[in-house]
C-alpha positions as CSV (number, residue, x, y, z in Angstrom):
1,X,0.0,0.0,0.0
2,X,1.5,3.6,-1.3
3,X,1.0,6.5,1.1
4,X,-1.9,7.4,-1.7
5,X,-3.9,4.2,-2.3
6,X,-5.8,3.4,0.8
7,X,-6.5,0.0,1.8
8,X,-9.8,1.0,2.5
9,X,-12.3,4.1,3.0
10,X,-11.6,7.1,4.6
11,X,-13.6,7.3,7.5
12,X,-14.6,10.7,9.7
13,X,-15.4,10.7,13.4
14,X,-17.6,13.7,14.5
15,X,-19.6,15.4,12.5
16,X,-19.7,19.2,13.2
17,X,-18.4,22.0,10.6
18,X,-15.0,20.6,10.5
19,X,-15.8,16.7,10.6
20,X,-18.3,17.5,7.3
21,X,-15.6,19.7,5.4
22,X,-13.0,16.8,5.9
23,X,-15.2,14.5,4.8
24,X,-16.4,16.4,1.6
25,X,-12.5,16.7,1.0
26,X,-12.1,12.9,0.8
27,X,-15.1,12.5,-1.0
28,X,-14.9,14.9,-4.0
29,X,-11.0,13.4,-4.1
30,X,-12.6,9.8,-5.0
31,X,-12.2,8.0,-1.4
32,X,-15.3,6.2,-0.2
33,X,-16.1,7.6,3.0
34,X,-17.7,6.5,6.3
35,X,-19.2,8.7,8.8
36,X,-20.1,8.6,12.6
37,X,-21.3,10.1,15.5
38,X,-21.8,9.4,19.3
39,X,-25.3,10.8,18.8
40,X,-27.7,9.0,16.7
41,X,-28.9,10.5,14.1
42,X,-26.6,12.9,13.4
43,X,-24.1,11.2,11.3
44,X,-27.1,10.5,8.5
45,X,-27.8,14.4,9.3
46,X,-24.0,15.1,8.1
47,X,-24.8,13.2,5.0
48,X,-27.7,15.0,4.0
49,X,-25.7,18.4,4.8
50,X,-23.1,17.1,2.5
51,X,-24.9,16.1,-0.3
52,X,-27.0,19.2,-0.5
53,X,-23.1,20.9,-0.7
54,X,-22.6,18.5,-3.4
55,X,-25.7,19.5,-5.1
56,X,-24.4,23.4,-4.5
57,X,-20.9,22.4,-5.9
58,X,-23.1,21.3,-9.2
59,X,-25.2,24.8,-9.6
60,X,-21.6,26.4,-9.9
61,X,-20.0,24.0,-12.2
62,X,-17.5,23.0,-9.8
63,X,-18.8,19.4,-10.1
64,X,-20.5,17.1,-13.2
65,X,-23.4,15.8,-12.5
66,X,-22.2,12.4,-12.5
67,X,-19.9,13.1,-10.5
68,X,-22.0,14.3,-7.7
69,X,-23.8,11.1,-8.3
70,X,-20.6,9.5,-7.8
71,X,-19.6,10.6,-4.6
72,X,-23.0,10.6,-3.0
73,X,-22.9,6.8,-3.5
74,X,-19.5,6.6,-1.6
75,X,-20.6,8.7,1.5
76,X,-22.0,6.4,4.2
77,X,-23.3,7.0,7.5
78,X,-22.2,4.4,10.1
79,X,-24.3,3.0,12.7
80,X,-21.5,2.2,15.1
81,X,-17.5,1.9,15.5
82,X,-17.4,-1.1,14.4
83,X,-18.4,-0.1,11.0
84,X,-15.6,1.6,10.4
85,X,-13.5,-1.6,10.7
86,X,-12.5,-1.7,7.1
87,X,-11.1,1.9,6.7
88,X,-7.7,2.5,5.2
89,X,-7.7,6.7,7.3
90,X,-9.4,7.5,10.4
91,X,-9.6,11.3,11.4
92,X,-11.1,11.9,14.3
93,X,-12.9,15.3,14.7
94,X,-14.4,15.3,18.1
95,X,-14.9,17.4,21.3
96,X,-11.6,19.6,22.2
97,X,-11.2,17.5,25.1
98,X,-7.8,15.2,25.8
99,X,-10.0,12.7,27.8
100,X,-12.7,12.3,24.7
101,X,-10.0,11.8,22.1
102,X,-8.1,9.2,24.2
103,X,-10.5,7.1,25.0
104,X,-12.1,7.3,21.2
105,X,-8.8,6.4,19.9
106,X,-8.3,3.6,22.2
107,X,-11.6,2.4,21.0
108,X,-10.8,2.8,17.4
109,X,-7.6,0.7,17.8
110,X,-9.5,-2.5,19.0
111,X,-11.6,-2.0,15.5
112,X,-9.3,-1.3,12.6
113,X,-6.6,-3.3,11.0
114,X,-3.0,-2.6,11.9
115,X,-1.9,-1.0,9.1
116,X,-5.1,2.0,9.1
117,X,-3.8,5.8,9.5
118,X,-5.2,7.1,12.7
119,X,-5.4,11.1,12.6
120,X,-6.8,14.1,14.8
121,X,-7.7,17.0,13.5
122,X,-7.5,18.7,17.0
123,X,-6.3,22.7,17.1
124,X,-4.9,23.0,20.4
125,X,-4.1,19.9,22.2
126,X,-0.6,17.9,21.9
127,X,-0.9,15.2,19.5
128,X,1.7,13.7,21.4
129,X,-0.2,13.2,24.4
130,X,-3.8,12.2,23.0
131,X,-1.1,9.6,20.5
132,X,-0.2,8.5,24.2
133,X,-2.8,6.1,25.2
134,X,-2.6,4.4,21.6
135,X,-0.6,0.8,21.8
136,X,0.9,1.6,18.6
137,X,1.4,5.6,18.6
138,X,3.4,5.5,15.6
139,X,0.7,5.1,12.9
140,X,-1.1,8.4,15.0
141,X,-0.8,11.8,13.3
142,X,-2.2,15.6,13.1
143,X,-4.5,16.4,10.4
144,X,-4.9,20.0,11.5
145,X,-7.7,21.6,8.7
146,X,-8.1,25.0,8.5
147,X,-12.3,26.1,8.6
148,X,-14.0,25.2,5.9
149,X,-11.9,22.5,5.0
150,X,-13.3,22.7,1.5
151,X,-12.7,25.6,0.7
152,X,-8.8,26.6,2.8
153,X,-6.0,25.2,0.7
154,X,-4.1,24.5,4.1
155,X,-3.3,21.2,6.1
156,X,-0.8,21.1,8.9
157,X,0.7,17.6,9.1
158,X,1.6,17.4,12.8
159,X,4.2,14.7,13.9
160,X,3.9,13.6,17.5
161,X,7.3,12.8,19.3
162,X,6.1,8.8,18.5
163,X,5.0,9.5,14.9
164,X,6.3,7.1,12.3
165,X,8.1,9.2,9.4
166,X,6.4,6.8,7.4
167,X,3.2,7.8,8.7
168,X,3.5,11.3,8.4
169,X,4.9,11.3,5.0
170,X,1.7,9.1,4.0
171,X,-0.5,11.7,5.5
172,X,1.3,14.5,3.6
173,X,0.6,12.8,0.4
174,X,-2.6,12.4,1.4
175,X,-3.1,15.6,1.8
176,X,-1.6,16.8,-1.4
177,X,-3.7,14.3,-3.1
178,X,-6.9,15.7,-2.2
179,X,-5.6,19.3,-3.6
180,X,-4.6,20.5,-0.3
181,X,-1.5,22.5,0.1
182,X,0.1,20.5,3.0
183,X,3.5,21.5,5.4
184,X,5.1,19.1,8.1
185,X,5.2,20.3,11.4
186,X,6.5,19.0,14.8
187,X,4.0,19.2,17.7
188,X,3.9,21.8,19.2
189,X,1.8,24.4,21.5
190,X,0.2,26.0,18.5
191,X,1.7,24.0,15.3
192,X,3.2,26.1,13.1
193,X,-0.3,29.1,12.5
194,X,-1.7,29.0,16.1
195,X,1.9,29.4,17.7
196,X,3.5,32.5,15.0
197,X,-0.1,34.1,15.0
198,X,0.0,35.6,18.2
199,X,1.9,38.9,18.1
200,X,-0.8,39.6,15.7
201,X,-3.5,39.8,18.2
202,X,-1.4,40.6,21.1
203,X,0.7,43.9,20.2
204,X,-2.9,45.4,18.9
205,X,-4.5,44.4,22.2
206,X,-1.2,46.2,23.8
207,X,-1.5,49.2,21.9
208,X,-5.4,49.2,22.9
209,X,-4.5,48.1,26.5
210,X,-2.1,51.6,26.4
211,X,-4.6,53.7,25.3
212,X,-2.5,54.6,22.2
213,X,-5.4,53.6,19.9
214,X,-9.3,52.6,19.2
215,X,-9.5,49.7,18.0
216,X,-10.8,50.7,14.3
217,X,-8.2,52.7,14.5
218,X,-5.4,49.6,15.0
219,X,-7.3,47.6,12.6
220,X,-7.3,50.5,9.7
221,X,-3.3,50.8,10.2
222,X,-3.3,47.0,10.0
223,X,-4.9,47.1,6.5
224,X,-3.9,50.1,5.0
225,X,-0.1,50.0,5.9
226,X,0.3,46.9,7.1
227,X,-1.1,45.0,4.0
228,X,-3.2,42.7,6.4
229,X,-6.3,41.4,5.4
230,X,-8.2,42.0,8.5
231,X,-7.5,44.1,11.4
232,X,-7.0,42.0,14.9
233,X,-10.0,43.5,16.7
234,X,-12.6,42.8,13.2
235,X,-10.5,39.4,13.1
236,X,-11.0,38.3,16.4
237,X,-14.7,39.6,16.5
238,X,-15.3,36.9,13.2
239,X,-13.0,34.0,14.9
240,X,-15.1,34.4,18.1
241,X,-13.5,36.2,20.7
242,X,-14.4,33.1,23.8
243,X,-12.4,30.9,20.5
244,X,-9.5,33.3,20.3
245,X,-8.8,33.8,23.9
246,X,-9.2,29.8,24.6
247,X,-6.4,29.2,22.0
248,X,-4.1,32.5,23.2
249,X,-4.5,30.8,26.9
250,X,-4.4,27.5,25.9
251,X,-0.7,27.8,24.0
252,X,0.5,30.3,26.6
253,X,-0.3,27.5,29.4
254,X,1.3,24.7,27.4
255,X,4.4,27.1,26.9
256,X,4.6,27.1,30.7
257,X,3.2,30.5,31.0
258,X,6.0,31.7,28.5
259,X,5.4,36.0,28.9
260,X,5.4,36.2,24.9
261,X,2.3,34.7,25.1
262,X,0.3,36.3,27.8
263,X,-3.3,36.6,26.6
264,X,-4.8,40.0,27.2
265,X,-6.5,41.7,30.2
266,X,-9.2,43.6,27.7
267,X,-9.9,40.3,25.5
268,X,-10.9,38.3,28.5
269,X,-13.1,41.1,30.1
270,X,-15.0,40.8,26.7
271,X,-15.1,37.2,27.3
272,X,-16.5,37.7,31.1
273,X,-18.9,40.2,29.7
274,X,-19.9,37.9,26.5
275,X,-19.1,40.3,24.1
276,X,-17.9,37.0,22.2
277,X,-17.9,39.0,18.9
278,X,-20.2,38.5,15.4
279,X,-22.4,35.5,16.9
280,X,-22.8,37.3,20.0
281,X,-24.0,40.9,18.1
282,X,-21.1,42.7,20.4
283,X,-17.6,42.5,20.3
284,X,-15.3,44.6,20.1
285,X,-17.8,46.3,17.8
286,X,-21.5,46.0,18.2
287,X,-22.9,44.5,15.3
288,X,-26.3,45.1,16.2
289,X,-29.1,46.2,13.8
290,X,-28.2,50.1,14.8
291,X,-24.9,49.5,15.6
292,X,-22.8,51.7,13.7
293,X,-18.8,50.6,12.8
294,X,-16.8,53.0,13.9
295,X,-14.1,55.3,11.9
296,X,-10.2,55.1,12.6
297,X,-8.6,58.1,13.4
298,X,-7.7,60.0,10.5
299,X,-5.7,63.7,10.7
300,X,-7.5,66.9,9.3
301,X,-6.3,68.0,5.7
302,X,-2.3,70.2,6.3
303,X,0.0,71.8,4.1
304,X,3.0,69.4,3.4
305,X,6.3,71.0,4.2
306,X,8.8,72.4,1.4
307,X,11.1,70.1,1.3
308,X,12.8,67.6,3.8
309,X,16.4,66.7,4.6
310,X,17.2,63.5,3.9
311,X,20.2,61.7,6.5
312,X,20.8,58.2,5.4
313,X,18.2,56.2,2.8
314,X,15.3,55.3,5.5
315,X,16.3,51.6,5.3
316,X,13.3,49.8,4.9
317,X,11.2,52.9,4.0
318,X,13.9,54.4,1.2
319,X,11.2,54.0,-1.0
320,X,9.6,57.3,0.1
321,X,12.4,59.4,-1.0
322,X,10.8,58.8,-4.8
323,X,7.3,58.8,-3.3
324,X,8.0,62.6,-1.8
325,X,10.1,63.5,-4.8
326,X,6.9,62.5,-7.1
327,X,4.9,64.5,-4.9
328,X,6.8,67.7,-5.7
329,X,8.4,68.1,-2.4
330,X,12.1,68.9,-2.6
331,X,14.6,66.3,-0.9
332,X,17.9,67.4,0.3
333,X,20.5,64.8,0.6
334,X,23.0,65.1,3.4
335,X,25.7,62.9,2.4
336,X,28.0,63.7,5.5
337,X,25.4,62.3,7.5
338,X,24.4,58.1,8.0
339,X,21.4,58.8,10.3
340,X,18.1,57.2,9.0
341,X,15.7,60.0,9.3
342,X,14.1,63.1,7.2
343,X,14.7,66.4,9.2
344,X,11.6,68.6,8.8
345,X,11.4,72.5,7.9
346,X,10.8,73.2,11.6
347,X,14.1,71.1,12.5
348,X,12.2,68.4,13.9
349,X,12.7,64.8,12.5
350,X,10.7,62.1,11.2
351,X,12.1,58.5,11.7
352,X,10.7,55.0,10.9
353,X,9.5,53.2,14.3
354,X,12.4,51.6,15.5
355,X,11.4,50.1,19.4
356,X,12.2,53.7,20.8
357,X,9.5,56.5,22.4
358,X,9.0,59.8,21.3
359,X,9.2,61.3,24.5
360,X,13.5,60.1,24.8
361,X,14.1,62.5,21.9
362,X,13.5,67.0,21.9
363,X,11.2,67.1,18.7
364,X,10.8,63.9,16.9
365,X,7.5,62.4,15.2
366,X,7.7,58.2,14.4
367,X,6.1,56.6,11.3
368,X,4.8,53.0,11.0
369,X,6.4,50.7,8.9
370,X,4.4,49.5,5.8
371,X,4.4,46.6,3.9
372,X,4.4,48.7,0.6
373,X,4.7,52.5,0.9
374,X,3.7,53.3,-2.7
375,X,0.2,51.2,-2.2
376,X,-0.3,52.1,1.3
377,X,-2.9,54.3,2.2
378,X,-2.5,55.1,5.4
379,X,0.0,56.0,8.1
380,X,0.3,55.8,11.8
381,X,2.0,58.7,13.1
382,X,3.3,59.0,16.7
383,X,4.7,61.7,19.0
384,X,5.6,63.2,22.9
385,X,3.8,66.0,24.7
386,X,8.2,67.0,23.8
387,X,6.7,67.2,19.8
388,X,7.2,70.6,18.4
389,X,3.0,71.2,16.9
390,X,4.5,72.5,13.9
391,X,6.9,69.5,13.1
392,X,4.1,67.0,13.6
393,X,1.9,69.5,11.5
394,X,4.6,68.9,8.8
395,X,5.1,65.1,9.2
396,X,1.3,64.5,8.7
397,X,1.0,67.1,5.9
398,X,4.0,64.8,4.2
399,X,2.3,61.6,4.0
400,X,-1.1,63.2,3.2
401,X,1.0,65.2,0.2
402,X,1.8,61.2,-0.6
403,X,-1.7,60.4,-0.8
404,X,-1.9,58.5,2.5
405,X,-4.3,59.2,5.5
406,X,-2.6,59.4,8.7
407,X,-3.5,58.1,12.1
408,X,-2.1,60.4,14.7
409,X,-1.6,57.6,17.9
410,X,0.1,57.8,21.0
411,X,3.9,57.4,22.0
412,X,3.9,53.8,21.6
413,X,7.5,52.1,21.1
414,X,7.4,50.3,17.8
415,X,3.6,51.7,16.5
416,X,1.5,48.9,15.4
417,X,3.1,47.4,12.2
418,X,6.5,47.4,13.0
419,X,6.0,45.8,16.5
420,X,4.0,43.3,15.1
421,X,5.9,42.2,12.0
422,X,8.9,42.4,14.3
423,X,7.5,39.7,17.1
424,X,6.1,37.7,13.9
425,X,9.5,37.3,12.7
426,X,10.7,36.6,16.0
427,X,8.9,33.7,16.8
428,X,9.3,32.2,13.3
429,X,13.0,32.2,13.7
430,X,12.9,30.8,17.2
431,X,10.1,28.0,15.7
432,X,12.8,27.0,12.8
433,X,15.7,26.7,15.2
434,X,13.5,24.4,17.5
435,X,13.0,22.4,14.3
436,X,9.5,22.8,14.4
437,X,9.2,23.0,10.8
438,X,11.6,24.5,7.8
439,X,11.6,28.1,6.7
440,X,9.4,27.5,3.3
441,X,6.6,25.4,5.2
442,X,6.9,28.3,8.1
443,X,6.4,30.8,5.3
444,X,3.7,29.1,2.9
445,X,1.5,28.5,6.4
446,X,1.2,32.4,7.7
447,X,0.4,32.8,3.9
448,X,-2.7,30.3,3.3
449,X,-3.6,29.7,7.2
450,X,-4.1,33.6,7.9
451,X,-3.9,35.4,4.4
452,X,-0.9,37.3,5.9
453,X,0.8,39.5,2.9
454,X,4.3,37.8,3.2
455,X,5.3,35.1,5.3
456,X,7.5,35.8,8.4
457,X,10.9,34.7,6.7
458,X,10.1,37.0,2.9
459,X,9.3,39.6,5.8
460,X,12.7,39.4,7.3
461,X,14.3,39.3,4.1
462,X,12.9,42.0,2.7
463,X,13.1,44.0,5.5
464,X,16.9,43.2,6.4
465,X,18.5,40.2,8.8
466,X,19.3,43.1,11.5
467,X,15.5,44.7,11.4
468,X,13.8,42.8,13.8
469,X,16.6,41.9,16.1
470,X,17.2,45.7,16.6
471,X,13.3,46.4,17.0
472,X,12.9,44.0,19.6
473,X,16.2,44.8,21.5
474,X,14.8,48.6,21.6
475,X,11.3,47.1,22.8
476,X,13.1,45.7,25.2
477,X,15.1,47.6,26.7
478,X,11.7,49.9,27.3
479,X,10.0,46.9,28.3
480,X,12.6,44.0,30.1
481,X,9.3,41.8,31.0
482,X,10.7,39.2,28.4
483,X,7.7,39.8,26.1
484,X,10.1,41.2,23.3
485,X,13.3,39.6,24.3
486,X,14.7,38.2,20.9
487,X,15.0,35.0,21.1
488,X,18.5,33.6,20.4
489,X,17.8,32.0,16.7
490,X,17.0,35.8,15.7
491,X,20.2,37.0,17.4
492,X,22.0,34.8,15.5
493,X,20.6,35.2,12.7
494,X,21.2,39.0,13.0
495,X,24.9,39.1,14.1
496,X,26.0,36.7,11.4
497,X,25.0,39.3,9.1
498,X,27.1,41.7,10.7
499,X,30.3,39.1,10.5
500,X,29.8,38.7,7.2
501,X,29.6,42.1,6.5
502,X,33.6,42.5,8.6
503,X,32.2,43.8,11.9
504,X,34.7,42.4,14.3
């Protein structure tokens, strides 16, 4: 038997949202497929539900009619465990409980043959440890889907410390075989999406939790500069915020309480309150028939200054030199200097967030970093009661003079995008050097798991192998909790660029 010819059917325990997706996966690949549920009735139910998809799949041409025929007479419920003796793939999409899994699994191995695939498809517990009460924990593996399965390209193939590598490679190419778009993983608290995801949602909440922003605010900059799909407040409100804050805690507790992954004070008191987001009508915007979405923060209309001085090439934001230049704004080059900043009309300065405050500096105004200046539309500006009111004047007229809107916020280290992209990068490093999985499969999961813009590791790239070390060290150094600490992969990473460039 190859790792793609099955010596039987494909069989799915549980039949919620995710149990049904999985199962319409195998289907429309050409497995026969078995499903059951504790609760009669329910796995004839699923069958129904998946059919009438089938019958959807048809009205849109994604499917022949024969072959919705087809696969409608390979879908069939089972009455009991037993039933499912002859399948070649068990998955196993039950109740989030470590107890429930284990003792299904246990179950499970009394029915099947030796040589059938067990899988979970769990998000949050160690596949390690519901693999433990199996006799043979070598043929057990993750099968982590991404909601809906049918539709979300990605599959995290999860090994457990007693996974075969024959069994996850099987599993793999299963997963490719059913058009899936699969990357190996070790287990761990997270995976690879759950575990790099985090900064995302936790340096917005910090900025919230600072009072440095409203949410629609954060989630604007998140978009428009940031090149994120969603903003983390609109995000979390769709996920579910009780959802979000379970899987925050629940990696955070597995990582011994590791302070980079300290869920946040303002997400659980909308959990207390049940503000649980879109299903609940409130989140952390009330989605009520007259609730009204709220508008980010934008700066009044302001005359751009004259021209700027530029010291040094902005780094990762050089591109604005030809963004202000196309604007008609003069730019003045001082070669003598090897700064990274524009000096302003009113001799204040504008520098890219770099992990330092405002307030540390006489007149200085920080701007956000952004995926893609020229397409950006918006900016985050911050400054210090320090701030000259003319040189912020000028900084915002700037980047309104480059077509961007501009988000005034308060003296936060690092702003919102840079932070963020900074603690994303962080963790990927630190996950790669832990060998939890390789830099492409890192990089292709962020992508398809979370439709972030760039993975973590075309991030760093882009950005430079020093930028995130020496945004987090800055961070740091404001804040020595531990929660921006680099890690030691990304200090490494960053000082062997710096030997190889001759630094001694």
């Amino acid at each position: 038997m190859t790792a793609l010819d099955l010596a039987g059917p494909v069989a799915v325990v549980g039949t919620g949202t995710m149990g049904q997706g999985i199962a319409q996966v195998a289907l429309v690949a050409g497995h026969p497929v078995r499903l059951y549920d504790a609760v009669p009735g329910r796995a004839q139910a699923a069958a129904d539900a998946i059919a009438a998809r089938l019958d959807r799949l048809v009205e849109k041409d994604r499917l022949t009619g024969a072959e919705r025929d087809a696969a409608r007479a390979r879908l069939r419920p089972a009455e009991s465990l037993a039933d499912l003796a002859d399948s070649g793939l068990v998955v196993e999409a039950v109740l989030e409980r470590l107890d429930v899994k284990q003792q299904l699994l246990r179950e499970l191995e009394d029915v099947v043959d030796d040589d059938c695939l067990l899988a979970t498809n769990t998000s949050s517990l160690s596949v390690t440890a519901i693999g433990g009460a199996l006799r043979n924990p070598g043929r057990f593996v993750g099968l982590h889907f991404f909601n809906p399965a049918p539709l979300l390209p990605l599959v995290e193939v999860v090994s457990g410390f007693a996974t075969d590598v024959t069994s996850a490679t099987r599993a793999y190419e299963m997963a490719r075989a059913w058009g899936k778009t699969p990357v190996a993983c070790a287990d761990t608290p997270g995976f690879i999406v759950n575990r790099i995801a985090r900064p995302f949602y936790a340096e917005a909440f910090a900025v919230y939790e600072a009072q440095a922003a409203d949410p629609a605010t954060i989630d604007a900059v998140l978009r428009e500069s940031g090149g994120f799909r969603m903003g983390a407040f609109e995000l979390t409100d769709l996920i579910g915020q009780d959802v979000n804050e379970s899987v925050t805690r629940s990696v955070w507790e597995a990582f011994f309480q590791d302070v980079r992954f300290t869920p946040s004070l303002a997400q659980r008191r909308l959990v207390e309150s049940g503000r649980h987001g879109r299903k609940s009508g409130h989140g952390w915007y009330d989605y009520g028939d007259e609730g009204e979405r709220p508008e980010p923060h934008t700066a009044e209309k302001v005359q751009p200054p004259a021209y700027v001085v530029a010291e040094g090439d902005l780094g990762p934001a050089s591109e604005l030199l030809a963004l202000i230049r196309e604007a008609g704004i003069q730019v003045r080059e001082d070669e003598e200097d090897h700064g990274t900043r524009l000096v302003l009309p009113s001799g204040g300065q504008l520098a890219l967030a770099d992990g330092q405050t405002a307030v540390e500096f006489r007149d200085v105004v920080y701007f956000d970093l952004a995926l893609d200046y020229r397409r950006a539309s918006r900016i985050a500006l911050s400054h210090s009661q320090d701030t000259q009111t003319q040189t912020l004047a000028e900084a915002t007229g700037l980047f309104q003079a480059l077509g961007k809107d501009v988000s005034v916020i308060g003296d936060v280290p690092g702003l919102i995008v840079a932070r963020t992209v900074a603690r994303i990068v962080d963790l990927a490093h630190d996950a790669v050097a832990k060998g939890v999985a390789t830099e492409e499969d890192i990089d292709t999961a962020m992508r398809l798991g979370v439709n972030y813009p760039l993975g973590p590791f075309e991030w760093s790239r882009r950005l430079g192998r020093s930028w995130a070390y020496d945004v987090l060290d800055d961070l740091h150094m404001r804040d020595p909790s531990g929660r921006y600490a680099p890690s030691l992969a990304l200090y490494r990473h960053a000082y062997a660029s710096e030997k190889r460039e001759g630094t001694p």
